[in-house]
MARVEXSE-629221 format. One record per residue (C-alpha): residue number from 1; residue in three letters; x, y, z. Coordinates in pm, 1 decimal, decimal comma. Example, Ala and Ser with C-alpha at 12.3 -4.5 7.8 and 13.67 -1.06 7.14 Angstrom:
2
n 1; res ALA; east 1230,0; north -450,0; up 780,0
n 2; res SER; east 1367,0; north -106,0; up 714,0
END
This chain:
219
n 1; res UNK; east 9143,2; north 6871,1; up 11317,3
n 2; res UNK; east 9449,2; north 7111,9; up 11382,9
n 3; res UNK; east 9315,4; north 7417,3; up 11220,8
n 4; res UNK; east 9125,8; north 7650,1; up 11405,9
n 5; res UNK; east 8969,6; north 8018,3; up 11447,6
n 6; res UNK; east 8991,1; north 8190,1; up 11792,5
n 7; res UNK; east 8778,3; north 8484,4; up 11869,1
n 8; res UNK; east 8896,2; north 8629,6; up 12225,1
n 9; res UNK; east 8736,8; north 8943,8; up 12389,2
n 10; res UNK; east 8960,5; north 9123,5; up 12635,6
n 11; res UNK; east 8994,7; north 9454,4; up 12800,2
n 12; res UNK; east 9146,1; north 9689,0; up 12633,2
n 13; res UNK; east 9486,0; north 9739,9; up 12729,6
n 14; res UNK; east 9844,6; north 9720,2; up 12583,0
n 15; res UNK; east 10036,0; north 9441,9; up 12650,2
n 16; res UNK; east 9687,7; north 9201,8; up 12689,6
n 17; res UNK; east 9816,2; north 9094,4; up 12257,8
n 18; res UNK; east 10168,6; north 8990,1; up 12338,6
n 19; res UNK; east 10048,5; north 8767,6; up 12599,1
n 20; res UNK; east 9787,1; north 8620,6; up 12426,2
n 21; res UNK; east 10065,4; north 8545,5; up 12128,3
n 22; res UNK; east 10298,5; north 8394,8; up 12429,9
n 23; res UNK; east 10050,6; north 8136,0; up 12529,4
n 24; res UNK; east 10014,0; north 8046,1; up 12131,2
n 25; res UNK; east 10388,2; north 8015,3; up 12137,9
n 26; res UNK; east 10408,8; north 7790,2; up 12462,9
n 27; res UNK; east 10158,8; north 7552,5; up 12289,1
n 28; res UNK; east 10396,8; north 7568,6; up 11964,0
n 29; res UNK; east 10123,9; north 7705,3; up 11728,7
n 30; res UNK; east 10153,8; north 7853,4; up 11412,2
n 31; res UNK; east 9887,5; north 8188,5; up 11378,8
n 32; res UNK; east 9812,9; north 8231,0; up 11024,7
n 33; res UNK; east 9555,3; north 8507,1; up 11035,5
n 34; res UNK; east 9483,9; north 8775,2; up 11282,0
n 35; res UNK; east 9257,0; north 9079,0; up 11318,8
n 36; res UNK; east 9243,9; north 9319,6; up 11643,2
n 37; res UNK; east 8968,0; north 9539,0; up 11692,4
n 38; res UNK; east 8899,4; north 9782,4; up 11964,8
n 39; res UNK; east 8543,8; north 9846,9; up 12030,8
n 40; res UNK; east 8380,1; north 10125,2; up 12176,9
n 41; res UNK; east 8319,5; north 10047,8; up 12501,3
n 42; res UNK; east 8681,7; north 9972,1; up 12630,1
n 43; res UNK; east 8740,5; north 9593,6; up 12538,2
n 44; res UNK; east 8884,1; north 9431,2; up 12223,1
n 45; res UNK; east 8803,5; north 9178,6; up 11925,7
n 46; res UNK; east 9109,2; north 8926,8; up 11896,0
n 47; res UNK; east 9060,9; north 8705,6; up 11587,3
n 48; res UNK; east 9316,9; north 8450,3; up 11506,4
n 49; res UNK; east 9295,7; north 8195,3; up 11290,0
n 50; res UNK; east 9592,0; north 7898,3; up 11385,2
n 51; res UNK; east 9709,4; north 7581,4; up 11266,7
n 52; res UNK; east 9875,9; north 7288,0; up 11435,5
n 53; res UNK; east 9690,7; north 7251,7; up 11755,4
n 54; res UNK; east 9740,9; north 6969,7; up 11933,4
n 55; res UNK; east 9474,9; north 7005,5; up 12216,0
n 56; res UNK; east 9259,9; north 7276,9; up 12156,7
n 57; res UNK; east 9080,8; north 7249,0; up 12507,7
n 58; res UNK; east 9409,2; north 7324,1; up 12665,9
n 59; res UNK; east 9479,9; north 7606,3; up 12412,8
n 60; res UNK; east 9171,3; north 7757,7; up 12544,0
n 61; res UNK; east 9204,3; north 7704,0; up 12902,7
n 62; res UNK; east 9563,3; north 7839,6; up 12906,1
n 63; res UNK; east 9418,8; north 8150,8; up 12723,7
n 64; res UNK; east 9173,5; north 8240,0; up 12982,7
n 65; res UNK; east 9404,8; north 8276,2; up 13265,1
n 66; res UNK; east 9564,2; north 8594,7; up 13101,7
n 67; res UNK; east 9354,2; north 8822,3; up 13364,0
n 68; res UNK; east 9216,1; north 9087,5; up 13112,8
n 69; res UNK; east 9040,1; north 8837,8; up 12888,9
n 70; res UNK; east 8664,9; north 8812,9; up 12925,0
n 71; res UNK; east 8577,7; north 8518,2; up 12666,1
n 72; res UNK; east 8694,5; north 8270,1; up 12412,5
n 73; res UNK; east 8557,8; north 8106,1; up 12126,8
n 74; res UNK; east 8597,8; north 7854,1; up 11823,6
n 75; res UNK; east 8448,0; north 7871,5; up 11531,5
n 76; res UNK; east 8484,8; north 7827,1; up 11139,7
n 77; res UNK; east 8747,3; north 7996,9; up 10989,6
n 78; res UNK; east 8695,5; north 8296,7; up 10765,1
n 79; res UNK; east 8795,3; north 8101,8; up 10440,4
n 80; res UNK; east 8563,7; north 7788,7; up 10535,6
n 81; res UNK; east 8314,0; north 8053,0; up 10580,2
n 82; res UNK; east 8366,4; north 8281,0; up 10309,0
n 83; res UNK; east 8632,9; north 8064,0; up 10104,4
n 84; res UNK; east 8790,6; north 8286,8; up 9787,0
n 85; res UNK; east 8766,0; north 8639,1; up 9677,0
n 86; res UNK; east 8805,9; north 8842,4; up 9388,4
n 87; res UNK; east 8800,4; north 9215,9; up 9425,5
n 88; res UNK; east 8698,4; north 9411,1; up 9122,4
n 89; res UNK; east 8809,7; north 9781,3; up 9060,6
n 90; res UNK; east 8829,0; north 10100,7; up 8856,0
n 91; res UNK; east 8549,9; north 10278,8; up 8682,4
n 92; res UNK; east 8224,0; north 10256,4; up 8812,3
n 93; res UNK; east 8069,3; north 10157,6; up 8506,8
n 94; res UNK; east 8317,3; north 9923,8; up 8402,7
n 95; res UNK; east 8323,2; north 9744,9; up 8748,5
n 96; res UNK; east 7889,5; north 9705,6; up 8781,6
n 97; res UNK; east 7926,3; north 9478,7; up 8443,5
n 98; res UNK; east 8208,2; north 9295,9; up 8556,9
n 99; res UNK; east 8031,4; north 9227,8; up 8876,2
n 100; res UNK; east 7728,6; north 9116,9; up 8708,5
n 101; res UNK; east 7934,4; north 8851,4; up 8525,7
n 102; res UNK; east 8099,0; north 8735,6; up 8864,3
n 103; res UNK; east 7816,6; north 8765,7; up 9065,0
n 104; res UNK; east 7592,8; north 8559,1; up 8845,9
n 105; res UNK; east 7897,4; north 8303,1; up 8765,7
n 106; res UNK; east 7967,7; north 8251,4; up 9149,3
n 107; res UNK; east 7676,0; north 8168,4; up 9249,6
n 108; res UNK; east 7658,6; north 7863,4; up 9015,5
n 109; res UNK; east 7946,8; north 7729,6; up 9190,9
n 110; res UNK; east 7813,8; north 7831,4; up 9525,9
n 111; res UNK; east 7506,4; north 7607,4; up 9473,0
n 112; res UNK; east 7770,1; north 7321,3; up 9412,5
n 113; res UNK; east 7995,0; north 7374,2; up 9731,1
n 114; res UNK; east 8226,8; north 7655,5; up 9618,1
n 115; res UNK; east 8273,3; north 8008,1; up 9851,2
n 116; res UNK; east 8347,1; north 8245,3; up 9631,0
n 117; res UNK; east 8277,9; north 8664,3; up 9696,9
n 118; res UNK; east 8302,1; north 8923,6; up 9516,7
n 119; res UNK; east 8422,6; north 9269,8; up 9601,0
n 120; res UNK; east 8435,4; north 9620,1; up 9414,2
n 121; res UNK; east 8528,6; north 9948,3; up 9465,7
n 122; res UNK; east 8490,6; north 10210,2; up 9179,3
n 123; res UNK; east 8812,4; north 10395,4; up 9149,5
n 124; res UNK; east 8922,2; north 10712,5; up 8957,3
n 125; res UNK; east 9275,5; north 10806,8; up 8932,1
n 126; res UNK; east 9628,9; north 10653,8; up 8899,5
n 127; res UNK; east 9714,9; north 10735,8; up 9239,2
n 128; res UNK; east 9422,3; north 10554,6; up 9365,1
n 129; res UNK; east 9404,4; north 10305,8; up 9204,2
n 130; res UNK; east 9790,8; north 10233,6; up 9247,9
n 131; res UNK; east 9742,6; north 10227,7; up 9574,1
n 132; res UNK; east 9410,0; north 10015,5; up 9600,5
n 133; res UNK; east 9605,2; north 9778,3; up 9398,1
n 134; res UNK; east 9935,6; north 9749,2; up 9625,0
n 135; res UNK; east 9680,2; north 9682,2; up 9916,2
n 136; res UNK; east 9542,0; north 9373,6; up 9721,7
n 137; res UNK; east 9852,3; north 9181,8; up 9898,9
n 138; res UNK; east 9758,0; north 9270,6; up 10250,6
n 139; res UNK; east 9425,6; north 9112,5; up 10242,5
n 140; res UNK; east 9331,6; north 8774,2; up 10286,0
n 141; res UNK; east 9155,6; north 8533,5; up 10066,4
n 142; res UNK; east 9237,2; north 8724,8; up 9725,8
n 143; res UNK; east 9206,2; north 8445,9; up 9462,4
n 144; res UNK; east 9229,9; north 8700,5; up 9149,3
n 145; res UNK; east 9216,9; north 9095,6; up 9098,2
n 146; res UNK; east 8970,3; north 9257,6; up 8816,8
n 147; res UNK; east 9102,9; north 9583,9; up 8674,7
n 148; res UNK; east 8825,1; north 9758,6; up 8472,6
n 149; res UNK; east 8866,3; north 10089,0; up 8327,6
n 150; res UNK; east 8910,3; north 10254,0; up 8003,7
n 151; res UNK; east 9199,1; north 10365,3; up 8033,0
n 152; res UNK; east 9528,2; north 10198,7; up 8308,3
n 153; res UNK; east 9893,2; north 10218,7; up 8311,7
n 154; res UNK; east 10213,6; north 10433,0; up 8448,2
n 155; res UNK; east 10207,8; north 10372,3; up 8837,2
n 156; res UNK; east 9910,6; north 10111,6; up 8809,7
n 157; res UNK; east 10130,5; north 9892,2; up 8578,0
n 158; res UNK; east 10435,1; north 9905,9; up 8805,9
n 159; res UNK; east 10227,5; north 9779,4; up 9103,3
n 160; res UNK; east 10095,7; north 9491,4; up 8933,5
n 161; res UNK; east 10390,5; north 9401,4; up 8829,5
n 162; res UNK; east 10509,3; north 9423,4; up 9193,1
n 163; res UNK; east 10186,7; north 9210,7; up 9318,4
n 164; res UNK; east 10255,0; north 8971,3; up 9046,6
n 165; res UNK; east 10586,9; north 8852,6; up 9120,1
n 166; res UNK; east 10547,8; north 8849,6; up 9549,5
n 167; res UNK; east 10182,2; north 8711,5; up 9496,5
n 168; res UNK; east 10019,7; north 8397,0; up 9392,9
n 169; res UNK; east 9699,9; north 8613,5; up 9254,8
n 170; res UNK; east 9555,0; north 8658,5; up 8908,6
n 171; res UNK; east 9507,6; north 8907,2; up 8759,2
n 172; res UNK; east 9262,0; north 9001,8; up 8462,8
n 173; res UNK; east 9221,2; north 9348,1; up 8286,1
n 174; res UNK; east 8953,0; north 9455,1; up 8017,9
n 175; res UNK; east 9096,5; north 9547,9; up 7711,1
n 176; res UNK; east 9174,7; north 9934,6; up 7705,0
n 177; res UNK; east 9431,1; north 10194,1; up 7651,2
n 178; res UNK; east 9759,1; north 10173,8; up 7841,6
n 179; res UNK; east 10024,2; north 9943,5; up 7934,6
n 180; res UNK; east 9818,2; north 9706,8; up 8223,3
n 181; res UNK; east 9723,1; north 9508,0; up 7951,3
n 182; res UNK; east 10090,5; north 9424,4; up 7884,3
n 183; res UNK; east 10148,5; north 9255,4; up 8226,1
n 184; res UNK; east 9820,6; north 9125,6; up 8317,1
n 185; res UNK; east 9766,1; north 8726,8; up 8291,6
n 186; res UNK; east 9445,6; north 8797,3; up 8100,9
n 187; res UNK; east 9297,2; north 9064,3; up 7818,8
n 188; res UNK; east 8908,8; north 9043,5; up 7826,3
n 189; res UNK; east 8713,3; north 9321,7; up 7580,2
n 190; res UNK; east 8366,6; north 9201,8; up 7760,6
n 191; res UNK; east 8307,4; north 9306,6; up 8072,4
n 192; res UNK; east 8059,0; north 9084,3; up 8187,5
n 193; res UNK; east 8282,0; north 8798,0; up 8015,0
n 194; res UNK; east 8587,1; north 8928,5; up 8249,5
n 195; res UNK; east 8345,6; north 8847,6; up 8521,5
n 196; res UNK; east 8253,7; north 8512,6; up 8458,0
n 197; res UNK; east 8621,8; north 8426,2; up 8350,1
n 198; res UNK; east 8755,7; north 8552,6; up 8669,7
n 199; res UNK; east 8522,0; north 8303,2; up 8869,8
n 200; res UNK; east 8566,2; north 7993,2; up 8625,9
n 201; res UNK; east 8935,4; north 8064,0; up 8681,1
n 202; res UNK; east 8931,3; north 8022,0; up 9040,7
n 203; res UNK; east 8680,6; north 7799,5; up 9106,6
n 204; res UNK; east 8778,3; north 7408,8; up 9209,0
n 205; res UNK; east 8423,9; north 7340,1; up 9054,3
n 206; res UNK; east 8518,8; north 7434,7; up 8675,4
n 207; res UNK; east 8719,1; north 7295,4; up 8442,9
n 208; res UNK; east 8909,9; north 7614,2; up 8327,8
n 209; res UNK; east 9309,6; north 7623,2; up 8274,8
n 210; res UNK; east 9461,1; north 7945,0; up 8269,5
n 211; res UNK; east 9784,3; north 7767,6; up 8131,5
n 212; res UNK; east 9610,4; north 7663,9; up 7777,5
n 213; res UNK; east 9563,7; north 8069,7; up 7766,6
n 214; res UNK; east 9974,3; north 8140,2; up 7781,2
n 215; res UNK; east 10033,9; north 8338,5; up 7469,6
n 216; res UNK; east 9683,7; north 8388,4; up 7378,9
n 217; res UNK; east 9547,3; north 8616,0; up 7645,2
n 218; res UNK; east 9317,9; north 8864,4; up 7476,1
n 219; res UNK; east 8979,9; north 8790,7; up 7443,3
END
């Protein structure tokens, strides 16, 4: 095993990061995930999540002579934990059905070894969503993107576009007014079917091939 997740609690001071990511350096390791967070009472949450670790034991030793930190541990990563995602958004309605379909989809692949989650956040508004959308690419995990409204383009369109060609993600729409359903990789009218299509899609446990779909991708 190479791969691992860090979780480091330190004091909470300014340069206590950059030497953390010096002693990954000295031990040639690649970081492929990290959070920060500063809690409340003066110290900080460091989780990283590296790959190609040659001695882990040393890795952690080395770590703990930085003076602020105050523990270190291993653990699972947050995609053997958690494994994929698909984030669901736009109106309220619209996103509880599609839910239902991937919610009730995933967890008949959970039950056979998969991690998949779902996320949602009911969205009004170009801007919004827009935005919502170009954050997709800064989060981990994100297997494929639901977009259900009634009614998507403009702004919204250009920033799929955008997260389509930087971003291995896909990327389903319900069938509905506006141009998103002209760059989307799939066109679903049923809600709860956009759901369950999203899952099958992305799950190793199906046997579901998005390519058979190329240029018939409205369902």
């Amino acid at each position: 095993m190479t791969d691992y997740a860090i979780t480091i609690k330190t004091d909470e001071e300014k340069h206590v990061l950059n030497e953390i990511t010096k002693m990954l350096s000295n031990h040639d390791v690649n970081i492929t995930y990290t959070h920060l967070l500063v809690n409340s009472n003066d110290t900080a949450t460091v989780n990283l999540e590296v790959e190609d670790v040659e001695d882990i034991d040393k890795l952690i030793d080395d770590i703990k002579t930085v003076p602020e930190v105050i523990s270190v541990e291993t653990h699972g990563s947050s995609y053997d934990i958690y494994g994929k995602r698909i984030v669901i958004m736009g109106g309220g309605a619209q996103v509880s059905q599609v839910a239902l379909g991937a919610i009730t989809e995933a967890d008949r692949h959970n039950i056979r070894g998969e991690r998949i989650g779902v996320d949602t956040i009911p969205l009004v508004g170009e801007a919004a969503i827009a935005e919502a959308v170009d954050g997709i690419a800064r989060l981990p995990r994100i297997h494929a993107l639901v977009l259900a409204g009634s009614l998507m383009g403009g702004e919204i369109t250009e920033v799929v576009k955008k997260l389509k060609k930087e971003n291995d993600i896909l990327i389903i729409s319900l069938n509905m007014p506006g141009s998103i359903t002209e760059v989307v990789d799939l066109v679903v009218t049923d809600p709860t079917q956009a759901g369950v299509m999203a899952v099958m899609a992305i799950a190793d446990t199906a046997i579901f091939d998005m390519d058979r779909l190329k240029g018939n991708n409205k369902f």
